[in-house]
C-alpha positions in Angstrom: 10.3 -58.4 18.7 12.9 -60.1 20.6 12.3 -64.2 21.3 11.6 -64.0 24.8 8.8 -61.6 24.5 6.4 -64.0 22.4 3.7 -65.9 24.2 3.9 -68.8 21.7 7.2 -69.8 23.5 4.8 -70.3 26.7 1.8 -71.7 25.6 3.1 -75.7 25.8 3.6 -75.0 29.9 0.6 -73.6 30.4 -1.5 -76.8 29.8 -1.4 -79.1 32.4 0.9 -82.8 32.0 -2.1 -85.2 31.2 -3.2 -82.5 28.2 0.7 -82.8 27.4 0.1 -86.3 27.0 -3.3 -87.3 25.8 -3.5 -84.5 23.3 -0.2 -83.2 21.9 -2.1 -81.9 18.4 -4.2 -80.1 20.5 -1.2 -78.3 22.3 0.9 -77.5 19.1 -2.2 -76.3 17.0 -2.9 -73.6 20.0 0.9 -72.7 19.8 0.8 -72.4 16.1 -1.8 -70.4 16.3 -0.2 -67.9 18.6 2.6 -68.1 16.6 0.7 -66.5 13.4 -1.0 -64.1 15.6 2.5 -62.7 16.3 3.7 -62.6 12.6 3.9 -58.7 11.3 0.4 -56.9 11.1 -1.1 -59.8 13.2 -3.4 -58.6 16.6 -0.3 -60.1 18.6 2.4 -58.4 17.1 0.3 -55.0 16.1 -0.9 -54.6 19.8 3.2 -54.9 20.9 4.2 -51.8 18.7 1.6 -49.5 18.9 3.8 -46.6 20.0 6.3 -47.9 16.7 3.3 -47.3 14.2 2.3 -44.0 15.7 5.5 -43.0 14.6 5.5 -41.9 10.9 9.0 -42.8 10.5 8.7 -46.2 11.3 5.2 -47.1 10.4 4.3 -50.1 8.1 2.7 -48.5 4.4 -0.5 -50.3 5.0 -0.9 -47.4 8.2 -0.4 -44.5 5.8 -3.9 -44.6 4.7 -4.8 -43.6 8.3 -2.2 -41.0 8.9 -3.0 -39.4 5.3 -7.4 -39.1 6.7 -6.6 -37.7 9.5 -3.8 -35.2 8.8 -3.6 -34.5 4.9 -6.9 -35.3 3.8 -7.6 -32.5 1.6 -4.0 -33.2 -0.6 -4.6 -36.2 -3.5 -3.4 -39.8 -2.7 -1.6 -39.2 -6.3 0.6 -36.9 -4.8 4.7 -37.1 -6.4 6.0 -36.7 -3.1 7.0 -39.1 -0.5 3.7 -39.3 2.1 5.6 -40.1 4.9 8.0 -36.6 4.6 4.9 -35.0 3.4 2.9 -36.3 6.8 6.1 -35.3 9.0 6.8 -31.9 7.5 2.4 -30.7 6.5 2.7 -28.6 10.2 5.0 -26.3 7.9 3.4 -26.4 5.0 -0.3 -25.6 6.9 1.4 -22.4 8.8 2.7 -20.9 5.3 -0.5 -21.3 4.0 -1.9 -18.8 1.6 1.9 -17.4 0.9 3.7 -18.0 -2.1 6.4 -20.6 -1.3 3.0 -22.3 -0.1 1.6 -22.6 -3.5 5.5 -23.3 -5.5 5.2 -26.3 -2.8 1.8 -27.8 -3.9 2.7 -27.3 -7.0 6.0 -29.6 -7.0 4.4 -31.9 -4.7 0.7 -32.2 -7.4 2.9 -31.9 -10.7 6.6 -31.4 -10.2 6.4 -28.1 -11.4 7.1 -24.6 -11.2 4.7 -21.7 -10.8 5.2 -18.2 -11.6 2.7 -15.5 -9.5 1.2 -12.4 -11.4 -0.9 -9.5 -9.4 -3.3 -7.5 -11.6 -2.7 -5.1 -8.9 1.1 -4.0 -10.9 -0.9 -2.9 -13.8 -4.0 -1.2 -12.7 -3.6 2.4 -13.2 -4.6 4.2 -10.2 -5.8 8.0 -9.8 -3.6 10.2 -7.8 -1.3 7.5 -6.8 1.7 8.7 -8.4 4.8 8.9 -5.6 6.6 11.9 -6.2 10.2 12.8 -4.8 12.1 16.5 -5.2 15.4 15.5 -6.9 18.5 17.3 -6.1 21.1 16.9 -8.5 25.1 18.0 -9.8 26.4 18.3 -13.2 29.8 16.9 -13.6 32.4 17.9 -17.0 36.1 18.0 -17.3 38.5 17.9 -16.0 38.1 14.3 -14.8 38.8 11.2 -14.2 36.2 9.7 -13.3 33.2 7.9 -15.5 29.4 7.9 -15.1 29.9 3.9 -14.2 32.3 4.9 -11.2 30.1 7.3 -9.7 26.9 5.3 -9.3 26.0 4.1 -6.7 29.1 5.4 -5.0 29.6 7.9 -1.8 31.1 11.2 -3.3 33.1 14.2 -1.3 33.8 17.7 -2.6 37.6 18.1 -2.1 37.1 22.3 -1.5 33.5 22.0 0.1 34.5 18.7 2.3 30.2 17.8 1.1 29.2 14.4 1.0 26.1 12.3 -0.8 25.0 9.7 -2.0 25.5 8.8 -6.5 21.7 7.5 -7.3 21.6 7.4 -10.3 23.3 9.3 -13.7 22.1 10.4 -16.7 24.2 12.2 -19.5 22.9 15.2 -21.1 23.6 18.9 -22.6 24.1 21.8 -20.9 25.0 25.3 -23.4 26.2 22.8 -26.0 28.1 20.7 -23.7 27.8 17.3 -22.8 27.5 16.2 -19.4 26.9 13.6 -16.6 24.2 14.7 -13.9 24.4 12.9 -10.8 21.2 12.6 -8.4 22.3 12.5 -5.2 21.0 11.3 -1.8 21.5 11.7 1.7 23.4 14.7 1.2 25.5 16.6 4.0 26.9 19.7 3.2 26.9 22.3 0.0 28.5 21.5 -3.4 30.5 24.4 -4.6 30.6 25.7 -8.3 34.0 24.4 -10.3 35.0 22.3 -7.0 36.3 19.2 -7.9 34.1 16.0 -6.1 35.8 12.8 -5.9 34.9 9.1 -5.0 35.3 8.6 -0.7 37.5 6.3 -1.0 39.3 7.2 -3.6 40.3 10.9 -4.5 42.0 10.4 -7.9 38.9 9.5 -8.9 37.3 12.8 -9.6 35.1 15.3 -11.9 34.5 18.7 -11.9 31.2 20.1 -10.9 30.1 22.1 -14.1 29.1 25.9 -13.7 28.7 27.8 -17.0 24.7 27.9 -16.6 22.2 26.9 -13.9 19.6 28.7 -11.1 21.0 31.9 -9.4 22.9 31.6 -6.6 24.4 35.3 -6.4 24.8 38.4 -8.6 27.1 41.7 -8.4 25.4 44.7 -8.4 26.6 47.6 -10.9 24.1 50.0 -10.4 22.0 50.2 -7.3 19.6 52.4 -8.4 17.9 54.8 -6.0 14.5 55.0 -3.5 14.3 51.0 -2.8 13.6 49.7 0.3 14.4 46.6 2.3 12.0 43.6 1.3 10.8 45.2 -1.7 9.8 42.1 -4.0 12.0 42.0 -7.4 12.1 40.1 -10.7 15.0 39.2 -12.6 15.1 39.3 -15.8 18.5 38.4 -18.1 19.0 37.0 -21.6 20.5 34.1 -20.6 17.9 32.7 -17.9 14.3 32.9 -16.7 12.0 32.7 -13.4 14.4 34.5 -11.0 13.3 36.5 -8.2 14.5 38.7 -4.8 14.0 41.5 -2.3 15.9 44.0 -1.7 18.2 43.3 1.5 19.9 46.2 2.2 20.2 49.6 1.2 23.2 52.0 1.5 21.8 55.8 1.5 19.2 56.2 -1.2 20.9 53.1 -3.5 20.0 49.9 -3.0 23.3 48.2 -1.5 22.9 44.7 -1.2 20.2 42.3 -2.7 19.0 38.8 -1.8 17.3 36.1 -4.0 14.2 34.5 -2.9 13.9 32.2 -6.1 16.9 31.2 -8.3 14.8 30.6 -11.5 16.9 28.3 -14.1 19.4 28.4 -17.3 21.3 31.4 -16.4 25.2 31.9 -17.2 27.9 33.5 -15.1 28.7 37.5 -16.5 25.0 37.6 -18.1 23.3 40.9 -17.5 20.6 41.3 -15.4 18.3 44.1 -15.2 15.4 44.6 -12.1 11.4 45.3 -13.3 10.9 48.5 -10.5 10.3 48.0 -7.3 7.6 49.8 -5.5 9.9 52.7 -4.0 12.8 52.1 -6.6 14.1 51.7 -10.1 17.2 51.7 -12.3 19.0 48.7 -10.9 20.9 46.1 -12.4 23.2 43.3 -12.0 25.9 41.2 -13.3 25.8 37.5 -12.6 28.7 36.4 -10.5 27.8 32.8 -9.3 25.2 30.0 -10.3 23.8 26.8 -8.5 24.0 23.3 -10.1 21.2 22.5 -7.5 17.8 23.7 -8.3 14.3 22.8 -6.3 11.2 21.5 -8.5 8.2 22.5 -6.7 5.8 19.7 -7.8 2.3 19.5 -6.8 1.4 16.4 -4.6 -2.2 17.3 -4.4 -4.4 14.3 -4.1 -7.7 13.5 -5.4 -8.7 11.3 -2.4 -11.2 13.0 -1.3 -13.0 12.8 -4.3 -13.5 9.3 -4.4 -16.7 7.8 -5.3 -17.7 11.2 -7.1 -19.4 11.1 -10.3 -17.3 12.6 -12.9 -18.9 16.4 -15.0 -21.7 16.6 -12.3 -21.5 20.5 -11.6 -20.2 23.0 -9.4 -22.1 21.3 -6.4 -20.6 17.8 -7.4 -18.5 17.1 -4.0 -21.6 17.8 -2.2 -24.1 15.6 -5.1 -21.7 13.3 -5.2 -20.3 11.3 -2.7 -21.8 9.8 0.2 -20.1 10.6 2.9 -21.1 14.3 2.5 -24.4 13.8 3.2 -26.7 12.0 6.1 -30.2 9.9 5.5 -33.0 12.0 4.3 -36.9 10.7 3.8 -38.8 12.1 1.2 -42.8 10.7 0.8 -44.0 12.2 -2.3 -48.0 11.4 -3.0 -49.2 13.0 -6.6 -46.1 14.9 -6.9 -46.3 16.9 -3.5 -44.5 16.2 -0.4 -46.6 14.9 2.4 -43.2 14.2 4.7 -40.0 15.3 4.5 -37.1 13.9 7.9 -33.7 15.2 7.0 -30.9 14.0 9.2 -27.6 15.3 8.6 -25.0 13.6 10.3 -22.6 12.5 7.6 -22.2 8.7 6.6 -19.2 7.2 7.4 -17.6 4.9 4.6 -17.2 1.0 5.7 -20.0 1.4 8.4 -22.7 -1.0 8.5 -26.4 1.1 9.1 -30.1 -0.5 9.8 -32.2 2.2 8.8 -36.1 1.8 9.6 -38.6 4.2 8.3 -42.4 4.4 9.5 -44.9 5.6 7.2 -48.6 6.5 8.6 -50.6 9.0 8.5 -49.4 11.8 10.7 -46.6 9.7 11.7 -43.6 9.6 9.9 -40.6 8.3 11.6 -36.6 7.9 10.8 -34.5 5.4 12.9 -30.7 4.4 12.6 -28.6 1.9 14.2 -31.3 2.1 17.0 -32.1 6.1 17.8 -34.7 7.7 16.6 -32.8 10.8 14.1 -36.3 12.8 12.7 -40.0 12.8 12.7 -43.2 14.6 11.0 -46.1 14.6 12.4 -48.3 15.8 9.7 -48.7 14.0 5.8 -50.7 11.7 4.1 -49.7 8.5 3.1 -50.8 7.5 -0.6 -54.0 4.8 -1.0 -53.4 1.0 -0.7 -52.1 -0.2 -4.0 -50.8 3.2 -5.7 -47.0 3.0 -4.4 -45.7 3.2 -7.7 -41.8 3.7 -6.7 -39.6 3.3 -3.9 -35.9 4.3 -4.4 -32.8 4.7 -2.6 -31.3 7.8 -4.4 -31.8 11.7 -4.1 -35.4 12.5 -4.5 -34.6 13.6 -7.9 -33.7 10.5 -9.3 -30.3 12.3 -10.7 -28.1 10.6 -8.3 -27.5 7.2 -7.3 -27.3 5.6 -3.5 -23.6 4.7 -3.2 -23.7 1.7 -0.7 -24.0 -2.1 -0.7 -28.0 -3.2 1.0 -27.6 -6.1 2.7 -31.7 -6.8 3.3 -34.8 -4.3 2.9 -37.7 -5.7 4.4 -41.3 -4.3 4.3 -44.3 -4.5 6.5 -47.7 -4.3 6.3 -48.3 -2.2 9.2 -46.4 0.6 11.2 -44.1 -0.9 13.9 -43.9 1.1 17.1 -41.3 3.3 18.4 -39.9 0.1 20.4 -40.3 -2.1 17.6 -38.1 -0.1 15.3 -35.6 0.4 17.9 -35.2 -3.0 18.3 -34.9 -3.6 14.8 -32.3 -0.9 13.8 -30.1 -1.8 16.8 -26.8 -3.4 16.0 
């Protein structure tokens, strides 16, 4: 506060000359006082610099009680970090609340330390969840110059194909004795030939061979074609060397088959093995020669899942995706009165899972009644209702007892008398 801003400098003038005079005590104990009313933290001086305490930069410690009420009052006054960066920066901290930087950050600021996170969620085992991929892969051998370490992760060309993928991952292994790098590959453009040699992109003196002494069928050379087949009929392969092979006949050439096609390349077969053909159902007497493999073979795995079945009791029957699961079934009402059924309201709409119901059910004589979520879904008009003081057992669950009611209840309330049609209308309606 600069010196020409203070009232104490102007309280002499303002007292007229004879109070000058007659009282000078008088005057300097009313200008002392003004004078300690503009000291720091004083009404005077506070009053002055309102706008420089609102600012938490340049507020007086003493203030930081009130900023700390009003804008962090649910962090500890023991706090390790400075409150007045804490106060200026909590807009930041409140927005990334419930996050994890949110939590490493109280954490430094309560103990100066830091947190690791776990989620139970990693290691809970989960039915049907598995995430399953169909792999296509290589096998590399000599001649070479490339290593497994060079090729990962790397883009890779066939020099004779011009192909191109993607090096996943590689895993060594044996193949007829041999050992041998298979790459996985992704993102792959183009065919991979047998024996071609497939180099790094960027570098084609960095290369392997793609190995081809056994693998899935990719073609065979026909030595005897046999007689009476026709095109498309189905074929199995059967060879020494390999197993799970399969074809059709293509074309035919007079009576003798002529050319053949493979619907399913099967696995572990070698170039030159023999092949010989289970009869067809207008031919026999064929065989084949293997000329070329594939280093590529499909998996077919299943990716089925269970979902479906959720909530279903496990070793419940033939019947158990109907018994058990609620969403298969609607709301039935069953009033049994010395074991015999004096009403029975069976409304089939299925449930619907994560759905909130009312469900209000009437009960007189004559006059059974079924509302949900405000309609009425059944009646009977015709049953006894069992003597006051005998209801021995009322359950949510098939009438059998066998199965359990799937389902969180809220509230279940009961009345002594039958509500009307409105009434329960009313009281089902969401």
């Amino acid at each position: 506060m600069t010196t020409n801003s203070k009232i104490s400098n102007f309280v002499e003038n303002q007292f007229p000359s004879f109070i000058r005079d007659d009282g000078p005590n008088f005057v300097a104990f009313v200008k002392a006082y003004y004078q300690w009313m503009e000291q720091a933290n004083n009404a005077i001086e506070v009053s002055k610099n309102l706008l420089t305490y609102q600012d938490i930069d340049t507020t007086y410690d003493k203030y930081l009680e009130y900023f700390h009420r009003e804008i962090i009052g649910s962090i500890p006054r023991s706090t390790l970090a400075d409150k007045q960066k804490l106060i200026k920066h909590i807009k930041d901290v409140y927005r990334s609340r419930g996050s994890e930087l949110s939590y490493q950050l109280l954490f430094r600021l309560l103990y100066n330390e830091e947190i690791t996170f776990y989620y139970p969620g990693q290691d809970i085992l989960r039915a049907s969840d598995g995430r399953w991929v169909q792999e296509n892969s290589i096998r590399i051998s000599a001649p070479r110059t490339a290593t497994a370490a060079q090729l990962e992760n790397k883009n890779i060309v066939g020099l004779t194909s011009g192909a191109i993928a993607r090096v996943d991952k590689v895993i060594q292994t044996t193949s007829g004795g041999i050992l041998v790098d298979e790459l996985f590959l992704l993102d792959i453009i183009g065919t991979f030939e047998d024996g071609e040699r497939v180099a790094l992109s960027t570098d084609s003196s960095v290369y392997a061979s793609v190995f081809s002494i056994s693998g899935p069928l990719q073609g065979v050379n026909i030595i005897s074609g046999g007689a009476f087949h026709q095109i498309d009929d189905a074929l199995v392969y059967t060879s020494a060397s390999g197993a799970g092979a399969n074809g059709a006949v293509l074309e035919v050439s007079g009576s003798s088959a002529a050319q053949w096609y493979i619907a399913n390349g099967g696995s572990g077969y070698t170039t030159g093995a023999s092949i010989t053909v289970n009869d067809g159902p207008t031919g026999t007497g064929t065989s084949f020669i293997i000329s070329t493999i594939s280093d590529t073979e499909d998996l077919n795995i299943n990716i089925d899942r269970i979902l479906p079945m959720a909530s279903v009791i496990i070793n419940t029957g033939p019947t158990f995706v109907s018994l058990g699961a609620n969403t298969s079934v609607g709301w039935n009402l069953i009033l049994t009165v010395g074991g015999v059924n004096q009403a029975v309201i069976q409304e089939n709409t299925p449930v619907v899972e994560n759905q909130i119901y009312k469900v209000a059910i009437k009960y007189n004589i004559n006059d059974f009644k079924m509302y949900v979520n405000g309609s009425q879904v059944g009646a009977d008009i015709s049953g006894s209702t069992y003597a006051g003081g005998t209801l021995s057992r009322l359950a949510l669950d098939v009438a059998s007892g066998s199965l359990p009611f799937y389902g969180n209840v809220k509230q279940l309330i009961v009345f002594p008398t039958a509500l009307s049609n409105t009434e329960l209308a009313a009281l089902t309606t969401l």
